[in-house]
N, C-alpha and C positions, 0 to 999 in steps of 0.2 A: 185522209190518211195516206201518208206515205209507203209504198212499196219498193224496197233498191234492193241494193247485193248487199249492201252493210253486214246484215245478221248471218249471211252465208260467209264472208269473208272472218266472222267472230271465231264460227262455229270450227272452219276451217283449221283460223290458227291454232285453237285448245284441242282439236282433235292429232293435228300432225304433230304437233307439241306431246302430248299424252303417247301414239304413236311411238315419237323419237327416243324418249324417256323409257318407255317400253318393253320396245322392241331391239332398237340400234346400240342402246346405253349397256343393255344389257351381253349383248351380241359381242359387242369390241371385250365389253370386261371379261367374257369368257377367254376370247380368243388374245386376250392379254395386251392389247393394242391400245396402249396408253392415251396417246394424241388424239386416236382417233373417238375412245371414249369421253374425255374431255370437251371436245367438240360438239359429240353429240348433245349431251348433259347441256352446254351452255347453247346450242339451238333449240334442246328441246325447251330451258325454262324458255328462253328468250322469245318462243313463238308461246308460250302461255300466256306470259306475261304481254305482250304486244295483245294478244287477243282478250283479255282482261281489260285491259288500258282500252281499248277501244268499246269495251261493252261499258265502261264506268263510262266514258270521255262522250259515248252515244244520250246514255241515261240522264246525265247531267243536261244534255244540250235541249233533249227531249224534253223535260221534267221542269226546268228552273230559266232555260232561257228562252225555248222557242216559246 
């Protein structure tokens, strides 16, 4: 059985991702800060989505190829 950082580095991206979406997305739209909400929004999917992509792209290698 393997033990690595893999699943901590998953967990990581959909937590800061969820986080950014949150927290920060929320924060600029109050304070009316266009760019900077914008930004956050496309970090925060973007760390979902990398962190998704890695827990499919893990599963797959685990399940079908190793």
């Amino acid at each position: 059985m393997f033990i690595g950082f893999l699943p901590y580095v998953i967990v990581i991206f959909i937590v800061t991702g969820l986080f950014i979406l949150l927290v920060d997305a929320k924060m600029y739209k109050k304070e009316k800060q266009k760019k900077e909400h914008k930004a956050s929004l496309i970090f925060g999917w973007l760390n979902i989505a990398l962190g998704l992509g890695l827990f499919l792209t893990n599963w797959v290698y685990n399940n079908f190829i190793w």
